[in-house]
N, C-alpha and C positions, 0 to 999 in steps of 0.2 A: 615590602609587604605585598601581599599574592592580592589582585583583584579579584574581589569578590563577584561570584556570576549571579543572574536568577534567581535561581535553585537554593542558594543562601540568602538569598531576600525574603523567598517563602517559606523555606524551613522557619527560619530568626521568625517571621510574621505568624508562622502557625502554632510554635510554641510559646511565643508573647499572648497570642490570643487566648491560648491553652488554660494559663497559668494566670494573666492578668490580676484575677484575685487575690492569688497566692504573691503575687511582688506587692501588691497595693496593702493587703493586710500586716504585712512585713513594715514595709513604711509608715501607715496608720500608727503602728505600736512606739514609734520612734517619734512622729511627730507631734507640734503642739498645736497645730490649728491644722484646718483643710491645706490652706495654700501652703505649709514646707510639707503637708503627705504629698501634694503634687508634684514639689521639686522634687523630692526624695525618689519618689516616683521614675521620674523624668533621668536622673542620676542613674538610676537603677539599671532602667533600661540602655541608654550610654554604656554602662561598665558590662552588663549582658552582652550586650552587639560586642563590643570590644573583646571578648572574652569565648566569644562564639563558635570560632573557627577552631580554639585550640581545645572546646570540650571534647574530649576523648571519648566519652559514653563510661569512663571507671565507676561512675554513681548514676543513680535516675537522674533527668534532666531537671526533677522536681527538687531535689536534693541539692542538685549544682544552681539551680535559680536562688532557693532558699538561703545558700551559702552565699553566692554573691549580694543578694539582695540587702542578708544582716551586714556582711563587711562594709556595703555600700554605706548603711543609713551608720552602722559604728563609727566608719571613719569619719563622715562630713558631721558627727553628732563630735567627734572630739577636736576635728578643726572648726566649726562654729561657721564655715564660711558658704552655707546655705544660702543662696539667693534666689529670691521669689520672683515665678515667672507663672503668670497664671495658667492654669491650663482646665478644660472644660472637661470634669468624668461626669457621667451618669449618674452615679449614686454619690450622694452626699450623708457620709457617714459620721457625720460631725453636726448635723441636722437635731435639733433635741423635740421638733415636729411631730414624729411615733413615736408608739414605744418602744418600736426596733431602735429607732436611734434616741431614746434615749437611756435604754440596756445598752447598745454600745456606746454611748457617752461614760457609762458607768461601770462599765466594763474597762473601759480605754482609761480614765481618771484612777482606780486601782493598779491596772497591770505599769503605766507610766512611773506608778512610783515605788517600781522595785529596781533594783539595778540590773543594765543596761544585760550581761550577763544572762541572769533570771529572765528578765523580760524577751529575753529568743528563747530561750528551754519553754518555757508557758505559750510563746506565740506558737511554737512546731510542737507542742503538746496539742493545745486547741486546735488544730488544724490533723488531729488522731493521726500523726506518722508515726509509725513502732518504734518503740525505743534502742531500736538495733540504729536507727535513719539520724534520729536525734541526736543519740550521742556521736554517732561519726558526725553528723554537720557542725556541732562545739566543741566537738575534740576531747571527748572525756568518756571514762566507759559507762558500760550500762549499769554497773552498782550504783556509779556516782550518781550517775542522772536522776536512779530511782530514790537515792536516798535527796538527792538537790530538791526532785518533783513534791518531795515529801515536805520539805520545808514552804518551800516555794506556795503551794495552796497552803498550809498553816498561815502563810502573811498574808493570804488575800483574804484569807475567813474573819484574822484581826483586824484587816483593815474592813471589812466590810462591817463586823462589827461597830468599828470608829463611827463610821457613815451614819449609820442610823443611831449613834446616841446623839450627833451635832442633828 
């Protein structure tokens, strides 16, 4: 393995800074309290560094963060083996305090219970990437997507629905 100089400390630090929202909202969508969004988080980043040197530039880095970020929370969401490490962000988006958080409380309580699939197509939908970006990140074409996107808000309208008759 090539030691890593500087120059890749600050790159890796400038585009974690860059995007930070973009990996955290990734994670948010996956997890079930604050403290696994922070592992998740924390994971995220690990598998970024590690994956760093060999991004090639074939996609935006927003695209290759987004890609990494879902594989990351996918995969530790199918091994279960998440371990809580605290860690201190700024905003705490699991807060029911506002009404910002508590639109994203009920924003996050909906989108969590669509499958895991759906719930990335809707996170890189909210986050307005073109659906040319979308479907290369999931691996499906752009019909699919539009006709999946089309389902996909159908069961959040149902579920929102649900919501307000309990």
């Amino acid at each position: 393995m090539k030691k890593r100089d500087n120059n890749d400390n600050l790159d890796f630090r400038s585009l974690v800074t860059e995007h930070r929202s973009t990996i955290y909202s990734v994670c948010y969508m996956y997890a079930e309290s604050k403290e696994e969004a922070d592992d998740l988080f924390q994971e995220a980043l690990v598998n970024l560094w590690q994956g760093f040197e060999g991004f090639r530039g074939d996609c935006s880095p927003r695209s290759w963060i987004y890609r990494v970020s879902l594989n990351t929370c996918l995969t530790l969401r199918r091994k279960k083996r998440v371990k809580t490490v605290p860690l201190d962000l700024s905003a705490d988006v699991f807060s029911d305090t506002s009404a910002t958080g508590r639109s994203n409380r009920m924003l996050h309580d909906r989108i969590t219970r669509l499958e895991p699939f759906d719930r990335a197509i809707i996170l890189l939908w909210l986050e307005d990437m073109p659906y040319e970006e979308i479907a290369a990140i999931v691996g499906i074409s752009v019909k699919a997507l539009g006709v999946r996107l089309t389902r996909i808000r159908q069961k959040l309208k149902s579920l929102n629905t649900e919501s307000t008759k309990h």
